[in-house]
C-alpha positions as CSV (number, residue, x, y, z in Angstrom):
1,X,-32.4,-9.7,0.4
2,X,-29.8,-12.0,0.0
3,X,-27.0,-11.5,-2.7
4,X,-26.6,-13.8,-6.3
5,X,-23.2,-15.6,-5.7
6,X,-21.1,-13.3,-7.7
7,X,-18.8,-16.4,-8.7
8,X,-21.9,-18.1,-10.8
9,X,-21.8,-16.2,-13.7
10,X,-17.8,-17.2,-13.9
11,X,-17.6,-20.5,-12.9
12,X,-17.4,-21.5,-16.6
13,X,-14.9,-19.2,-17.8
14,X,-12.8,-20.3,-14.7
15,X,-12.8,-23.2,-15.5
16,X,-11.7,-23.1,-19.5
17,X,-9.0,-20.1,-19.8
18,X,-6.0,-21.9,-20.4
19,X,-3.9,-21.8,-17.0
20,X,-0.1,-20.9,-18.4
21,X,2.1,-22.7,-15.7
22,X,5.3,-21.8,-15.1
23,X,7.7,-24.9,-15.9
24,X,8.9,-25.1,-12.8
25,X,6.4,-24.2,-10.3
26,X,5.2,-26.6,-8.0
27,X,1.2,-27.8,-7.4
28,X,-0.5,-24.6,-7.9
29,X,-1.8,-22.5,-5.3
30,X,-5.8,-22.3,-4.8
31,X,-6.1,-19.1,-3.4
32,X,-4.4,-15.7,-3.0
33,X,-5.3,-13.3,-1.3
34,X,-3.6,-9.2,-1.2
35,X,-4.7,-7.2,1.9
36,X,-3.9,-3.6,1.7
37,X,-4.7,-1.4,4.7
38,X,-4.5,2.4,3.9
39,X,-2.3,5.1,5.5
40,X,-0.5,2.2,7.8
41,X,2.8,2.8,8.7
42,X,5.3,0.0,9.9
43,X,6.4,1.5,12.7
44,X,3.4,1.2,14.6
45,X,3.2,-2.1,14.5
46,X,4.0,-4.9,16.8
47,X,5.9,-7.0,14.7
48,X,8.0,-3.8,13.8
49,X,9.2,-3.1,17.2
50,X,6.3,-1.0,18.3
51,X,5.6,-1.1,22.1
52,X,1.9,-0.9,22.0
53,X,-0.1,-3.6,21.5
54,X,-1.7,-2.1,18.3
55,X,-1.5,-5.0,16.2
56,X,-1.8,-8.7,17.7
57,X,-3.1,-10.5,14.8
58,X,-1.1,-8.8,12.0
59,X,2.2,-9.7,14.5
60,X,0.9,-13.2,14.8
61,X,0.7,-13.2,10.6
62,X,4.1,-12.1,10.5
63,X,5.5,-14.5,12.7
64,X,3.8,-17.3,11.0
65,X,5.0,-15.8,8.0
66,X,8.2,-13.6,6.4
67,X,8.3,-10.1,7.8
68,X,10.3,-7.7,4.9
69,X,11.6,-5.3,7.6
70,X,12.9,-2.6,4.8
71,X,9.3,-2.5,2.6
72,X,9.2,1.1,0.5
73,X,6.0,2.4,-1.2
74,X,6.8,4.1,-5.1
75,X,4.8,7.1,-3.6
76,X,3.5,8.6,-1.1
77,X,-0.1,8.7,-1.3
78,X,-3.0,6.3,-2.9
79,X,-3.6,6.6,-6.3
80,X,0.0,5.8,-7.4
81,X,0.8,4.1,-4.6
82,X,-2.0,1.2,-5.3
83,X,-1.1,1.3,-9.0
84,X,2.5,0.4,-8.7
85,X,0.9,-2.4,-6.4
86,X,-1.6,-3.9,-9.0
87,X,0.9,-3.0,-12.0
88,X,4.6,-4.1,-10.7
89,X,5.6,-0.7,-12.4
90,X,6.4,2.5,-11.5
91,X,4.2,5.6,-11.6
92,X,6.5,7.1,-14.0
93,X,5.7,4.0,-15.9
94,X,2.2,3.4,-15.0
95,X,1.2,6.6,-15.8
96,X,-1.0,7.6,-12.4
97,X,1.1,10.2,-11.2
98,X,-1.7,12.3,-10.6
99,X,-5.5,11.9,-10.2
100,X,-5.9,13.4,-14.0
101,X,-5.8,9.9,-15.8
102,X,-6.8,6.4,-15.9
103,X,-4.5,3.5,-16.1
104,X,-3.2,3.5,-19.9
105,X,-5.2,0.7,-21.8
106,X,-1.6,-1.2,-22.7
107,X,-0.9,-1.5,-18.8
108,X,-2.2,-4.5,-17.5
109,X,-2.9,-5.3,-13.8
110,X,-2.5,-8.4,-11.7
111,X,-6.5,-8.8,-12.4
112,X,-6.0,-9.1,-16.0
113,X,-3.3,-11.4,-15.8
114,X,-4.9,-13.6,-13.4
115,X,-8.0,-13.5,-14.8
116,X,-6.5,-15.1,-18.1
117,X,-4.7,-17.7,-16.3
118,X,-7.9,-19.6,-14.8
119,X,-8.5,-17.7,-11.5
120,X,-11.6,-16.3,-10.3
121,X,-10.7,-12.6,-9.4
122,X,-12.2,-10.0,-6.8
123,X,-11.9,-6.9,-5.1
124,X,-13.5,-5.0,-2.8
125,X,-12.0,-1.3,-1.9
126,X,-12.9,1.2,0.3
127,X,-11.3,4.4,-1.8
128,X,-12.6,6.4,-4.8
129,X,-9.0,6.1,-5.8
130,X,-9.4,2.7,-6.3
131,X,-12.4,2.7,-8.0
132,X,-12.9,2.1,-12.2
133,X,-12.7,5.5,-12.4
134,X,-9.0,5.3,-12.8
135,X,-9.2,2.1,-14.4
136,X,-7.4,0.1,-11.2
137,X,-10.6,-2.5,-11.6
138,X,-9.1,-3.7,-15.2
139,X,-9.1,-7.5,-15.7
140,X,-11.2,-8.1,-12.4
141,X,-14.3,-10.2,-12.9
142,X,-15.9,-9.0,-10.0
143,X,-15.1,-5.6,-8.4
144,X,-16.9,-3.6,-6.3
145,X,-16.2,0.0,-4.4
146,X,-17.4,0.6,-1.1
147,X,-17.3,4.4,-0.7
148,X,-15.4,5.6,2.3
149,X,-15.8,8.5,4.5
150,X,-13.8,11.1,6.3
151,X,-15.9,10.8,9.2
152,X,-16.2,6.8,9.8
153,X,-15.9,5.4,13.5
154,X,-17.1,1.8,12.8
155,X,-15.0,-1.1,11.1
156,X,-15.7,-1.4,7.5
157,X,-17.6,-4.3,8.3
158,X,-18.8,-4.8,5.0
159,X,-15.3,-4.8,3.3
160,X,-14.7,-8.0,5.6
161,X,-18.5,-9.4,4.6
162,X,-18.0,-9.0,0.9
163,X,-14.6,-10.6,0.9
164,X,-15.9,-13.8,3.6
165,X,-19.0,-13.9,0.5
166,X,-16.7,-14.1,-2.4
167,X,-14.5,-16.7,-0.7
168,X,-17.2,-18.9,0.3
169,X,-18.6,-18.4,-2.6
170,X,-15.5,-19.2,-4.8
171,X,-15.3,-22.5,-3.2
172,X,-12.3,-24.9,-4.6
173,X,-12.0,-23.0,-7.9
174,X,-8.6,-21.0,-8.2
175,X,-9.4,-17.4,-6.5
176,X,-7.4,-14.4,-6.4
177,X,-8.9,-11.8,-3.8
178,X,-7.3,-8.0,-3.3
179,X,-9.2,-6.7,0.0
180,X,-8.8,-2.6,0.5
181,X,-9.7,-0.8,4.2
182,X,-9.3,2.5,4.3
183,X,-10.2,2.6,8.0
184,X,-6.5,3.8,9.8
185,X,-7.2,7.2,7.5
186,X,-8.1,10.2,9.0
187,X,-10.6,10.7,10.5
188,X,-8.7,9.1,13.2
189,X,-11.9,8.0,14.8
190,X,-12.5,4.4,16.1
191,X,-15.4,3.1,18.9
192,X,-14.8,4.0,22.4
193,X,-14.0,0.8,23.5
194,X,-10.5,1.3,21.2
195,X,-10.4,4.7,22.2
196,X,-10.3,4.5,25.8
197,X,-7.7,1.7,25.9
198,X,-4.7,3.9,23.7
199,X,-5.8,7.2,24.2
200,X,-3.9,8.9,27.5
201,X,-5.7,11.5,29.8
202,X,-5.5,14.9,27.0
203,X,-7.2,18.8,27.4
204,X,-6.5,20.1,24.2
205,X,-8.7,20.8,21.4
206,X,-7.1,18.4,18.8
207,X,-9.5,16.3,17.3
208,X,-8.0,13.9,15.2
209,X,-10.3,15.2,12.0
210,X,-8.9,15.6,8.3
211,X,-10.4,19.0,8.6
212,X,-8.2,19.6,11.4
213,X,-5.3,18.3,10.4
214,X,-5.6,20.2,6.6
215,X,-5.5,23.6,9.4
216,X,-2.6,22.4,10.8
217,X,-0.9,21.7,7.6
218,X,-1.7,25.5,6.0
219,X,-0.6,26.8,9.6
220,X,-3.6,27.8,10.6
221,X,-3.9,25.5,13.6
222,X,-0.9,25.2,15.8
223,X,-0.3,22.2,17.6
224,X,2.1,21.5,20.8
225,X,3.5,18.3,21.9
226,X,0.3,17.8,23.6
227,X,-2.0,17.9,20.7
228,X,0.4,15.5,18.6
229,X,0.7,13.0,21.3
230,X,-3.2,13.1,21.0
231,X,-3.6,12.4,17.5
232,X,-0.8,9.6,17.3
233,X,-3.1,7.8,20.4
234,X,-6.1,8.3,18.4
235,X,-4.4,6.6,15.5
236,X,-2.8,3.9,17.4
237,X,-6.4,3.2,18.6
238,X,-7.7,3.5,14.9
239,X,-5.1,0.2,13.8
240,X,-6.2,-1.3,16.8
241,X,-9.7,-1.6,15.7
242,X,-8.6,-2.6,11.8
243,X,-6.5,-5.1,13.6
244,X,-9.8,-7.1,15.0
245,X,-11.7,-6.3,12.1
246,X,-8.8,-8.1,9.9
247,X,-8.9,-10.6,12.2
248,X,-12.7,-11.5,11.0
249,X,-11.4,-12.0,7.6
250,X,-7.6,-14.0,8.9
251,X,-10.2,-16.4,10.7
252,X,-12.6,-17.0,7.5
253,X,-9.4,-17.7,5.2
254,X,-8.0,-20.0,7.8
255,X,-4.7,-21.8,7.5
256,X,-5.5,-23.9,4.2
257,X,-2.4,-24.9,2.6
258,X,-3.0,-24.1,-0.9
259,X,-3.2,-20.5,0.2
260,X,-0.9,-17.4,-0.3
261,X,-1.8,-14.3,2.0
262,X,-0.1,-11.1,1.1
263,X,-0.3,-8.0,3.4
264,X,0.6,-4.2,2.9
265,X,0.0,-1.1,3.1
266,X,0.2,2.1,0.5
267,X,2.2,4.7,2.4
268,X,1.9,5.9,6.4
269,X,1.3,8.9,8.1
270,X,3.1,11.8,8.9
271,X,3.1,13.2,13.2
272,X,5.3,16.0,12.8
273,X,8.3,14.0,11.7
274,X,9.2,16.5,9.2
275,X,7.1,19.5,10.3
276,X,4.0,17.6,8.5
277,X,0.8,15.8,8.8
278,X,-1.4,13.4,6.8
279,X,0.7,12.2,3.9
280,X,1.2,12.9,0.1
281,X,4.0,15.6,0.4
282,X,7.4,14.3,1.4
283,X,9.1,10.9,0.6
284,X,10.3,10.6,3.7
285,X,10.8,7.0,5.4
286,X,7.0,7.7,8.0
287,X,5.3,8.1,4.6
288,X,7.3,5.5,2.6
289,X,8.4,2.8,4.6
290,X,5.4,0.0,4.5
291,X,4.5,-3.4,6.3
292,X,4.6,-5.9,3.9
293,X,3.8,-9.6,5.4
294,X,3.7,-13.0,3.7
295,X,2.1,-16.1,4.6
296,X,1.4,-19.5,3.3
297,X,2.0,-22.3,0.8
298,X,5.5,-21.9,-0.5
299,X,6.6,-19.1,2.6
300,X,9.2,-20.0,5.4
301,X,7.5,-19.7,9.3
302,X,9.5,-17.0,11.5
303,X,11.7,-15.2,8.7
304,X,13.0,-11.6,8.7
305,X,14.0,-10.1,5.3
306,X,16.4,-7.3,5.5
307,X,17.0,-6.2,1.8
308,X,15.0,-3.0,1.2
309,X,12.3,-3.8,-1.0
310,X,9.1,-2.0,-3.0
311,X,5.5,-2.6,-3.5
312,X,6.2,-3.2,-7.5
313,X,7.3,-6.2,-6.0
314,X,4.5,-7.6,-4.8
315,X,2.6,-8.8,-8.4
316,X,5.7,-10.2,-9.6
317,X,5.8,-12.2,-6.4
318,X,2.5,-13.2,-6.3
319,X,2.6,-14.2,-10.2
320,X,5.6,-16.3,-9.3
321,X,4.3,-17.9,-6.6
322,X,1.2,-18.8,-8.5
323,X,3.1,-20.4,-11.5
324,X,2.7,-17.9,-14.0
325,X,5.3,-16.3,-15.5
326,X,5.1,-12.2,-15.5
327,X,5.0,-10.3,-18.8
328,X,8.0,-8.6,-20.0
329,X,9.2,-5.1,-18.9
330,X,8.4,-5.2,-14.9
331,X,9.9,-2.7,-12.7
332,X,9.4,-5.2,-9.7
333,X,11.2,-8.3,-8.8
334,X,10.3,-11.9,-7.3
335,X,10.9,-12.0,-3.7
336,X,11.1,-15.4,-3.1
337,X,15.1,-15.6,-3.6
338,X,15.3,-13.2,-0.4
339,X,14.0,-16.1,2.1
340,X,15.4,-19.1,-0.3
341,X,18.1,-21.0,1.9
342,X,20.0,-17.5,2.3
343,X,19.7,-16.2,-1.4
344,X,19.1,-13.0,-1.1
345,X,18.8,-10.1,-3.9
346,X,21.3,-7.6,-4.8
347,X,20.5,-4.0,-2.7
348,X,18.7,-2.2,-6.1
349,X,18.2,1.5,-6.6
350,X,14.3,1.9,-5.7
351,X,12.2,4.7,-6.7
352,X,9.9,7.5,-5.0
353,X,7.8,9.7,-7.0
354,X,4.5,10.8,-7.3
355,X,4.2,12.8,-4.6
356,X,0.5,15.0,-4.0
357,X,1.0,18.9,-3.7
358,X,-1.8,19.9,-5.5
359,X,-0.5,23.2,-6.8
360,X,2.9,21.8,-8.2
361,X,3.1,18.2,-9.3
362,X,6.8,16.1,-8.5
363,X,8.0,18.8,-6.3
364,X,9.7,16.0,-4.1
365,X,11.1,12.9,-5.6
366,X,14.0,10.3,-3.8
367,X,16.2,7.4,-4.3
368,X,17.6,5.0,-2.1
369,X,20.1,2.3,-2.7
370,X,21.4,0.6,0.5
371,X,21.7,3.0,3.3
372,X,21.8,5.5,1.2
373,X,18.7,7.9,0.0
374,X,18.8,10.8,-1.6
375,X,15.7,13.5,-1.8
376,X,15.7,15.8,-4.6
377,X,13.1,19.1,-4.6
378,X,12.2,20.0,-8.2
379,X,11.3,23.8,-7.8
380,X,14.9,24.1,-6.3
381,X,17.3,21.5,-7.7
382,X,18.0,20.7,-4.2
383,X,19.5,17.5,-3.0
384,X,19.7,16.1,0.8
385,X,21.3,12.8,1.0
386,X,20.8,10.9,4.5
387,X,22.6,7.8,5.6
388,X,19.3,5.8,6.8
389,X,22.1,2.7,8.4
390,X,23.1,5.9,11.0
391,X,20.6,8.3,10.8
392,X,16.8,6.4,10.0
393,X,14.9,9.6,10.8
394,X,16.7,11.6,8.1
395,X,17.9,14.4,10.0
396,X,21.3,15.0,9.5
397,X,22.5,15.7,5.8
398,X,25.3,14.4,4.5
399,X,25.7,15.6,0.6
400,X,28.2,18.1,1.5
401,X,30.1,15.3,2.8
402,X,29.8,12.4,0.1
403,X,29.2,13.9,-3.2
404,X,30.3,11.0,-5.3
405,X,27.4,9.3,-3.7
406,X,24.9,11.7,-3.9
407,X,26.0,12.8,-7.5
408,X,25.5,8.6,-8.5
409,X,22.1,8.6,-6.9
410,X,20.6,12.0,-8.7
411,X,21.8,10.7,-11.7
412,X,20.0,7.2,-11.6
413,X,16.9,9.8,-10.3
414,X,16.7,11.9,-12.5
415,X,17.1,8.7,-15.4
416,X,13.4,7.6,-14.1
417,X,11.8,8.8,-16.9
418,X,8.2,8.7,-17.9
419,X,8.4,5.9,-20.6
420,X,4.8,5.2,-21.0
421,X,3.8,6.4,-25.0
422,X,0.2,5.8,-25.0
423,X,-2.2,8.3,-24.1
424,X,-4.4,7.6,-21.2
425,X,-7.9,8.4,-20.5
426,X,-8.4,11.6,-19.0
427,X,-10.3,11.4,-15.7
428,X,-12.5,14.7,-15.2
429,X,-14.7,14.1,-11.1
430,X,-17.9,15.0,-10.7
431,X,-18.3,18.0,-8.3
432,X,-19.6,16.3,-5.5
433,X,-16.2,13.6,-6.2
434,X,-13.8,16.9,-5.5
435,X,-15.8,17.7,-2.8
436,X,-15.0,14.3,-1.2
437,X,-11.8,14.3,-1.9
438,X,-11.4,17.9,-0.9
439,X,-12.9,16.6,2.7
440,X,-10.3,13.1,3.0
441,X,-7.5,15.7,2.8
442,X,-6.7,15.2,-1.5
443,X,-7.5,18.8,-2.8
444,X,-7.6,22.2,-1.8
């Protein structure tokens, strides 16, 4: 049976919320749409200097687009992650730090703003995190969760359908669209046809499974050279596949003028770079260094942004480029200055928290500013301070070395404060909701 078009009910209302223009915005977008693709990290992409051809239409977006080469993620791991995204604040003042709480009822999202500026808003995600059980659906007049799973080799096909429907259906009203896959997770599983072109002659018994990898993390598993070469093909085979599946939904949206398209991701994936796997754990730069990707009405062709920037960034972008002007007390920043006829912002200090241990909450936190990050481990008061301009795979220490810097960076760490004073909802999952988290690698 065929669906209602879920726009009907809100044409109306569409139509007569006041739109609050910004006073110097120019002729307002139609459509803007945020893509966010789970657990993808940057540098295994195309358009990020990756040699395998993982990614043809995301590189083709970028290079019809700006490319921010420096994109961080506020934490390592969903929940968080995609709240500092929707919020343009930081966990420590958005309030999902953990998976305890919803959103705070003060916080608004990029939904609710939207919403009361005359755009038809939508989502579609593919992860419980994101679902209204944390409240990340606020202010969205149409929002729907497709429930993922550990074990999926096909394309969320009906992530792409849904968002085509609510397009189509939207016609020349003012839409905003956020799109979730979850499909580059583990499982790293994807149809054969991906699998046999990235995925080198292997023996081993390294599967590519969350339950797998969770043995490998508690050292239960061990894996050699061999078996991580494995995994990282199986992956790079995984973003292959969400890279034709996105393509479905870049071909519906086509190349209309009066459209923005926005493209991240939450956090990466950790092969060993650190001694880990999967994500949630560290702050280090294969867990929080992001794609993001901009194309459209209002966004240069063939530009390269080097200033490090966040995801908080993106709804105050977004709001700017649509002609409304953000509430008050924003952590993130318009981006538009950094591809403006050479005005670029100043190098901030940006933020990671949040991080998912399960046993011990903020064990890991950092702070970069420039070159310079610092990682600080709660349970120790240890600091490690790497110069990323010399050493981008944060290897080789250098506190001992420049303590005036480190001591300037722990300080403006440790000033990130929870400032949020309203209570929020406590969040208490069903059995059967552990148990899928439990199997996607989020809980013991």
């Amino acid at each position: 049976m065929r669906r209602r078009d879920p726009f009907a009910a809100l044409v109306m209302l569409a139509l007569v919320l006041p739109a609050c223009r910004h006073p110097s915005a120019p002729v307002p977008l139609r459509r803007v749409i945020l893509i966010s693709i789970d657990t993808l990290r940057s540098d295994h992409l195309g358009a990020y200097g990756y040699a395998r051809p993982t990614s043809p239409r995301i590189d083709e977006l970028a290079k019809n687009g700006v490319l921010f080469e420096r994109a961080t993620s506020p934490a390592p791991w969903t929940l968080p992650a995609h709240a500092s995204l929707l919020t343009g604040l930081y966990p420590s003042h958005h309030g999902l730090r953990g998976s305890e709480v919803a959103l705070p009822a003060s916080i608004a999202t990029i939904g609710t703003i939207l919403t009361n500026q005359g755009f038809a808003t939508a989502a579609v995600v593919n992860s419980n995190y994101l679902s209204p059980v944390f409240g990340l659906d606020r202010g969205f007049q149409r929002f729907e969760y497709v429930k993922e799973g550990a074990a999926e080799r096909e394309p969320s096909r009906a992530i792409t359908d849904r968002a085509i429907e609510w397009l189509q259906a939207a016609g020349d009203r003012r839409v905003f669209l956020f799109v979730h896959y979850y499909d580059v997770h583990s499982d790293y599983a994807s149809l054969p046809e991906y699998e046999r072109r990235f995925v080198r002659p292997y023996a081993g018994n390294a599967d590519g499974t969350t339950a797998q990898m969770m043995a490998v993390r508690a050292g239960r598993i061990v894996f050699d050279e061999a078996d991580i070469q494995h995994v990282v093909d199986l992956y790079d085979a995984g973003i292959r596949q969400m890279d034709d599946e996105l393509g479905r939904l870049l071909d519906a949206i086509g190349s209309r003028d009066d459209t923005l398209l926005v493209l991240v991701s939450d956090h990466g994936e950790e092969f060993f770079d650190h001694g880990g796997v999967l994500h949630g754990r560290t702050q280090f730069d294969e867990l929080v260094r992001v794609p993001l990707i901009l194309q459209g009405d209002g966004v240069p062709v063939g530009v390269r942004v080097t200033t490090t920037v966040s995801l908080i960034d993106v709804m105050p972008t977004i709001l700017a480029a649509a002609g409304v002007t953000a509430p008050p007390g924003l952590d993130g920043l318009d981006l538009a200055p950094t591809w403006r006829g050479g005005v670029g912002l100043a190098e901030r200090y940006l933020f990671h928290e949040a991080d998912h241990n399960n046993a011990e909450p903020e064990m890991h936190r950092a702070v970069r500013h420039g070159n310079d990050k610092l990682h600080l481990y709660r349970l120790t008061g240890q600091v490690t301070l790497f110069d990323l301009g010399t050493d981008p795979g944060e290897r080789t220490d250098v506190a001992a070395r420049r303590p005036e810097i480190a001591a300037d960076l722990r300080a403006h760490l440790e000033g990130l404060t929870p400032t949020q004073p309203q209570a929020a909802r406590s969040v208490t999952l069903p059995p059967e909701q552990i148990e899928k988290l439990k199997a996607l690698g989020y809980a013991h």
